[in-house]
N, C-alpha and C positions, 0 to 999 in steps of 0.2 A: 567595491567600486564606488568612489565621488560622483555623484550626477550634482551637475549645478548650473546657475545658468550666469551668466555671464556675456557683459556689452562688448562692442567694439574698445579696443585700450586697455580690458580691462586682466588681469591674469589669474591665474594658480600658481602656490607653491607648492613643490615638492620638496620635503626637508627646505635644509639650511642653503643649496645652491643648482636647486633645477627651478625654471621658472617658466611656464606655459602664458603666451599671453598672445588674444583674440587680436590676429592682423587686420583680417575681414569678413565679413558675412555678405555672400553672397543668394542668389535663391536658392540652390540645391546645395549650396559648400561652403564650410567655414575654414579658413585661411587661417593656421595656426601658428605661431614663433615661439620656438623653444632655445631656451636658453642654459646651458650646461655646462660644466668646465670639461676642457681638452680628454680630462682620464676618461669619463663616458663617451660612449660612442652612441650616437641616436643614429635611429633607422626607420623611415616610414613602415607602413604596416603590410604594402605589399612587396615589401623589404623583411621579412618577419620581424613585424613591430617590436623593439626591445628598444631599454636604456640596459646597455647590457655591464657586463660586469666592468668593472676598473681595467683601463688600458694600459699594457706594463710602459714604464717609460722608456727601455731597454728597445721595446722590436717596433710600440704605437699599435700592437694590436691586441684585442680584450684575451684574456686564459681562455685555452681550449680554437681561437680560432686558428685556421691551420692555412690561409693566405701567406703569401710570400713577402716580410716587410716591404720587400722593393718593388712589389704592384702598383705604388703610387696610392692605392683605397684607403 
């Protein structure tokens, strides 16, 4: 696990194309923007926090999830 610390504005990389970068600091909460391309799917944490696998281009949902393409999720 990264611990680091980080301003307002400022980000992390993940690899070549996730990018985590500080929206806001508030008193008890920091305001995060993540930025990923379309094949990942992000999910808050009480979402079971994942960048989960590569989404097929074929259905838009990651291997193994078993939702109905046409849920609109």
């Amino acid at each position: 696990m990264l611990v680091t610390l980080r301003r307002k504005g400022e980000a992390v990389l993940i690899g070549d194309d996730i990018e985590l970068t500080i929206v806001h600091i508030g008193r008890s909460r920091v305001r995060v923007g993540i930025r990923a391309p379309r094949r990942y799917r992000v999910t808050a944490g009480e979402d079971q926090a994942t960048v989960s696998a590569p989404v097929s281009a074929d259905t838009g949902l990651a291997a193994g999830d078993s939702r109905s393409a046409q849920s609109g999720r």
